[in-house]
C-alpha positions in Angstrom: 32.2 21.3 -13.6 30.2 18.3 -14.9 30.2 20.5 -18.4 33.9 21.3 -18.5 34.4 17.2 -17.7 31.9 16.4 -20.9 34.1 18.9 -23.1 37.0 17.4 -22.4 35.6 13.4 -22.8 34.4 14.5 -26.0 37.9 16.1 -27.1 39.1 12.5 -26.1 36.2 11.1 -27.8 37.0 12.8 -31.2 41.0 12.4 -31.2 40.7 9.0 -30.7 37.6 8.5 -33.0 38.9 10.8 -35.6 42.1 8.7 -35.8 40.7 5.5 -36.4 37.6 5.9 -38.2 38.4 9.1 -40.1 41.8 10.0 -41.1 42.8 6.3 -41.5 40.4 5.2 -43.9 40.9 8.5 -45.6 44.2 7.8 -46.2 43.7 4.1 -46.9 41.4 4.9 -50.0 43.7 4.5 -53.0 43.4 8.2 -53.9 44.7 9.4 -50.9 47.8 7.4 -51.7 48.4 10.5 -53.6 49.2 13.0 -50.8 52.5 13.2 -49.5 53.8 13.3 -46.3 52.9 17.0 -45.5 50.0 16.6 -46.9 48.5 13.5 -44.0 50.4 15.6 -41.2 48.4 18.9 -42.3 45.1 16.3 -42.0 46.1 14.9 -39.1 46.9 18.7 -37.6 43.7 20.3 -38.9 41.6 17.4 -36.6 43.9 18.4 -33.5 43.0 21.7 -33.9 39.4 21.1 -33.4 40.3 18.5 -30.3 42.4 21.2 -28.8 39.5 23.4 -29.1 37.4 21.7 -26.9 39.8 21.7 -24.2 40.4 25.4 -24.2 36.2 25.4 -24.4 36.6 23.1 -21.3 39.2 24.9 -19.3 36.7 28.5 -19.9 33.7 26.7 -18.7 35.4 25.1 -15.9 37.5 29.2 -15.1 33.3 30.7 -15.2 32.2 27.7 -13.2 35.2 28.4 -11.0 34.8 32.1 -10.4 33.1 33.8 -12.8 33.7 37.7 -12.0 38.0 36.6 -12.9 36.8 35.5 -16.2 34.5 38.2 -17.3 36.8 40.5 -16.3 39.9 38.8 -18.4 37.4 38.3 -21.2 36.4 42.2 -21.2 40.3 43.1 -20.3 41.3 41.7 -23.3 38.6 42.8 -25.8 39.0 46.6 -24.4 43.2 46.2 -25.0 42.2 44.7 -28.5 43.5 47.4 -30.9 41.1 48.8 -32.9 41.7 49.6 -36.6 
């Protein structure tokens, strides 16, 4: 539990610090002046994507810490329905 509460503090952690430090002074350089609109949402997206994964890495450590046989058994449910090529 302490884990899955560290996962998600550090998902906090890097929105927030990713924000200010990161993509704002990224796009306060001159050059970056250059991108257009899509182009600082598509940033801005790309660094939520990585926050977002450390809540879903937070939410599976706190479902194995929770009851582990209901995880392992969705985990291998879903890579046995996984179609094969």
């Amino acid at each position: 539990m302490l884990r899955a509460a560290l996962m998600v503090l550090t998902g906090i952690v890097h929105s927030w610090l990713g924000e200010r430090k990161v993509i704002a002074a990224m796009l306060r350089i001159t050059d970056a002046a250059l991108l257009s609109g899509v182009q600082q949402r598509f940033l801005r997206a790309c660094r939520h994507i990585s926050t977002v994964s450390w809540f879903v890495l937070a939410a599976t450590l706190l479902c194995q810490s929770l009851q582990p046989q209901a995880l392992r058994a969705a985990v291998l449910g879903i890579s046995m329905r996984w179609p094969s090529r």
